[in-house]
C-alpha positions as a Markdown table, in Angstrom:
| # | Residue | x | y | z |
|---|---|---|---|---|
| 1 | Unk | 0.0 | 0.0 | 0.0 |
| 2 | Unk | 1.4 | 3.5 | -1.0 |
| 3 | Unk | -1.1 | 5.8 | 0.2 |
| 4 | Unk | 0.0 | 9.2 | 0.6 |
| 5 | Unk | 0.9 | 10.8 | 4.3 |
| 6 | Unk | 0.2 | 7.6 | 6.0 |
| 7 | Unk | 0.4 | 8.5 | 9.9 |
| 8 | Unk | 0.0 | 5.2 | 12.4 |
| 9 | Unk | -1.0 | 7.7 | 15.4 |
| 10 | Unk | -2.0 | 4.5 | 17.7 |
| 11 | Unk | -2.9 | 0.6 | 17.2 |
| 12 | Unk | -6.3 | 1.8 | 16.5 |
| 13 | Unk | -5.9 | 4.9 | 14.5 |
| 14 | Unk | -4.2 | 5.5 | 10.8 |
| 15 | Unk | -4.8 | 8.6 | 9.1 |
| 16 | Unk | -3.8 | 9.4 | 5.1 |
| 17 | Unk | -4.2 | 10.8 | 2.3 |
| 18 | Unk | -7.2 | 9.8 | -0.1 |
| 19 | Unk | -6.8 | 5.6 | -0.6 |
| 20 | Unk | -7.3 | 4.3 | -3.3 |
| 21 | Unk | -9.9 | 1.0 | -4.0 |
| 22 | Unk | -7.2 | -1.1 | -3.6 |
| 23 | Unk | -6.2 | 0.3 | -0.7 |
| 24 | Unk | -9.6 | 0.1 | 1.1 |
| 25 | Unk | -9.0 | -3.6 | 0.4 |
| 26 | Unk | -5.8 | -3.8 | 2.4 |
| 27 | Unk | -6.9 | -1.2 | 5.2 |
| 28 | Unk | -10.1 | -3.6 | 5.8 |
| 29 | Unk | -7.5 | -6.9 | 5.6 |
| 30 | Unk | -5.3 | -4.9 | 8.1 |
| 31 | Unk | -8.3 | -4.7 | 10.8 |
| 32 | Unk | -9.8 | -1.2 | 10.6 |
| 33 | Unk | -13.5 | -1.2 | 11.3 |
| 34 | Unk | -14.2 | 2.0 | 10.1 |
| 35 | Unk | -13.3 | 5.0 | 7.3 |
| 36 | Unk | -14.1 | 8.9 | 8.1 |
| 37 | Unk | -13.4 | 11.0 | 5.2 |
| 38 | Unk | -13.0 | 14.8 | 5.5 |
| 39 | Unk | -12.4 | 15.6 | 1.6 |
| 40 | Unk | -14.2 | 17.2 | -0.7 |
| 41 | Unk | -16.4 | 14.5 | -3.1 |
| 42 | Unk | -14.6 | 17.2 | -5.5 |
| 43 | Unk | -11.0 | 16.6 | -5.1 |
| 44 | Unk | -8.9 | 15.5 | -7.6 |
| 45 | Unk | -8.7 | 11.8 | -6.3 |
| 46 | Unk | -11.6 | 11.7 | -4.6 |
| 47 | Unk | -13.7 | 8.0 | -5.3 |
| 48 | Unk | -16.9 | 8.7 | -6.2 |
| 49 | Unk | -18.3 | 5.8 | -5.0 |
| 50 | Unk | -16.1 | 5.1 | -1.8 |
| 51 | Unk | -18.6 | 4.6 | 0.7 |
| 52 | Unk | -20.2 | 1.7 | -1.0 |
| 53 | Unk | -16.3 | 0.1 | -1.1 |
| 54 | Unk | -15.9 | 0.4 | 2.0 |
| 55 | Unk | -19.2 | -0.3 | 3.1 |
| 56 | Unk | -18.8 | -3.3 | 0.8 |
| 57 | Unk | -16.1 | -5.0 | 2.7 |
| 58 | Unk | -17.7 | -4.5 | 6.0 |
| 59 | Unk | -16.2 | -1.1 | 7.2 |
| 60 | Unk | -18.4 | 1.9 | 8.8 |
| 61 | Unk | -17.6 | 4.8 | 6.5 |
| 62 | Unk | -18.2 | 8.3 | 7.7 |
| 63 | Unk | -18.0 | 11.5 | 5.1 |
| 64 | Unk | -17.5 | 14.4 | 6.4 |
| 65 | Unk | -16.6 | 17.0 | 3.9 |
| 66 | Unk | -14.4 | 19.8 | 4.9 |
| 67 | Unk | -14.0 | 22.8 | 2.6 |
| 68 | Unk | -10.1 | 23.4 | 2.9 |
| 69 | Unk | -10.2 | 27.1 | 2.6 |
| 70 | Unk | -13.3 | 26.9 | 5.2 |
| 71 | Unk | -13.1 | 25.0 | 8.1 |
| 72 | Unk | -15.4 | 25.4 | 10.9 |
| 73 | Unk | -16.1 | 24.9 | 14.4 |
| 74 | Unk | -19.2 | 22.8 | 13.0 |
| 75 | Unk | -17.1 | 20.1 | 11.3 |
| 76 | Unk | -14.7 | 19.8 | 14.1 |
| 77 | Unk | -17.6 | 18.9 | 16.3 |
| 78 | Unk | -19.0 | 16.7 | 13.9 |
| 79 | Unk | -15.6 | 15.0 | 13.9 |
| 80 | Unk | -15.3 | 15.2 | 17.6 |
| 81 | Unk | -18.5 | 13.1 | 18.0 |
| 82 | Unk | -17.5 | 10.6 | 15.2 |
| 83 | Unk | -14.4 | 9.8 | 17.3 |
| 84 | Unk | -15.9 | 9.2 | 20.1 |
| 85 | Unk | -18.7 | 7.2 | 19.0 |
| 86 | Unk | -15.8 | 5.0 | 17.3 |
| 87 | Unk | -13.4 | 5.1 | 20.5 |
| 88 | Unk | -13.6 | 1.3 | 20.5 |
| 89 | Unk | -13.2 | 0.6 | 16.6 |
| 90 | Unk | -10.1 | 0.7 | 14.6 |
| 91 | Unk | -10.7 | 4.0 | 12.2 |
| 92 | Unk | -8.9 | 4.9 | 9.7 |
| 93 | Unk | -9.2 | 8.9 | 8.9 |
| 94 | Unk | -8.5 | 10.6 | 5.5 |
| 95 | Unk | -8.9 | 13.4 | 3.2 |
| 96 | Unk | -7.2 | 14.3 | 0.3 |
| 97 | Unk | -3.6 | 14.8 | 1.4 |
| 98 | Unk | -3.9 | 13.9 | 5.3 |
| 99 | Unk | -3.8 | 18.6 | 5.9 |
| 100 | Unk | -6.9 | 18.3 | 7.2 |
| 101 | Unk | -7.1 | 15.5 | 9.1 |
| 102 | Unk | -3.8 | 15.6 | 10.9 |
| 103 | Unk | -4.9 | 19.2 | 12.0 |
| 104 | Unk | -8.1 | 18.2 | 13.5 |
| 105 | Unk | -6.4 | 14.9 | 14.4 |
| 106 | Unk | -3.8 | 17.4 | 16.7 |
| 107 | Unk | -7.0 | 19.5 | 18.0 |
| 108 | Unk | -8.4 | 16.0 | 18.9 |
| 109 | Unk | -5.6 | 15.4 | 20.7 |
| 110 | Unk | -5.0 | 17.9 | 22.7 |
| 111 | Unk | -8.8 | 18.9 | 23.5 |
| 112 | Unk | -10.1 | 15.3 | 24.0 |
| 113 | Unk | -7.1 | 13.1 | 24.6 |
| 114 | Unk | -5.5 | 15.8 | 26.9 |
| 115 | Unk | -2.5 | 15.2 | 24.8 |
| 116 | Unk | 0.5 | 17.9 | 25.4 |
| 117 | Unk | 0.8 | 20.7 | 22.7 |
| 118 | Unk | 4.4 | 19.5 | 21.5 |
| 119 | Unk | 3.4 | 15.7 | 21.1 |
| 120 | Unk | 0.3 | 17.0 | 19.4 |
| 121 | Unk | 1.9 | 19.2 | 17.0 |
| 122 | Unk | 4.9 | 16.9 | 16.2 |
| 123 | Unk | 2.4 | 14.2 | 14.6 |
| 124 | Unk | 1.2 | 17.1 | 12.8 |
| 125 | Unk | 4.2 | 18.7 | 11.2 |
| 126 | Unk | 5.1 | 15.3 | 9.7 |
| 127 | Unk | 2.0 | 16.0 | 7.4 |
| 128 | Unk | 2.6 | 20.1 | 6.8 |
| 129 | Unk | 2.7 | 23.8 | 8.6 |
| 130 | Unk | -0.7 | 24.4 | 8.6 |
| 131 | Unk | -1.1 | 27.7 | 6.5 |
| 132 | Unk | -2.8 | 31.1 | 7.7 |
| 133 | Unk | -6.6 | 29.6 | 7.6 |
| 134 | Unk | -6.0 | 26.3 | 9.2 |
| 135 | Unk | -3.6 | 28.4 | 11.8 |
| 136 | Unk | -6.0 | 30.6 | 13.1 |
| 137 | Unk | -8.5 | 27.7 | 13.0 |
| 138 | Unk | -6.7 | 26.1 | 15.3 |
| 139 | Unk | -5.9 | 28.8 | 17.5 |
| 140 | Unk | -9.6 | 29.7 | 18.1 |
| 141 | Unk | -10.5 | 25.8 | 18.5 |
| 142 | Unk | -8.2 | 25.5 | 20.9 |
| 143 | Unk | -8.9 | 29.0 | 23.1 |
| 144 | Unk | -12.5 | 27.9 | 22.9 |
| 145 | Unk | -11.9 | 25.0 | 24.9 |
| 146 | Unk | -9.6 | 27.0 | 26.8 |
| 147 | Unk | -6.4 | 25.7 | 25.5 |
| 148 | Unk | -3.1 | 27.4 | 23.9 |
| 149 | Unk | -0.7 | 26.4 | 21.1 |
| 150 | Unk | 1.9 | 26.3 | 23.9 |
């Protein structure tokens, strides 16, 4: 499997870049119960028909689109919930190139796994330096729930 910004972030959490079919096939061989995806149906490699693959071979599949240039607190909660819900599944999250996902991945972690800020944000600068939008999304995520970058 070559799927783009692979990240294994625990035994029972992988996140990526967009899979393909064939990759479905091998993330459902390798145990994962479930698929949330946060791209666009638009994006460039985006399946059209992924959640009847993965549904297909006996995975949960979540979409959750997230505009890129528009992220908002709405999605992250949405997310939020889907991660809980799934605590005791093995997910696997993706979007197109693993920029959104590793950022709310990192919020995630620090608001609901009470993960420390530098752990948090190493996992995420494997993936990318999240640019001005995504930035100041996470700043305001965080100080919402009372949190810092630090």
């Amino acid at each position: 499997m070559d799927v783009r910004n692979f990240l294994q972030l625990s035994e029972c959490i992988a996140t990526s870049g967009q899979p393909t079919e064939h990759d479905f096939a091998t993330i459902a061989d390798f145990g994962y119960t479930a698929v949330i995806n946060l791209a666009m149906s638009s994006s460039v490699h985006a399946l059209r028909e992924e959640g009847d693959i993965v549904s297909d071979l006996g995975m949960t599949y979540a979409h959750l689109p997230v505009p890129f240039d528009r992220p908002t607190a709405q999605h992250f909660t949405l997310f939020a919930s889907l991660m809980q819900e799934l605590s005791q599944a093995k997910v696997w999250v993706h979007c197109a190139l693993n920029m959104r996902v590793s950022a709310f991945m990192y919020l995630y972690n620090r608001i609901y796994r009470h993960q420390r800020a530098d752990e948090a944000a190493a996992m995420l600068h494997r993936v990318w330096q999240p640019d001005p939008v995504w930035s100041s999304f996470i700043t305001e995520t965080l100080n919402t729930h009372g949190l810092s970058n630090v």
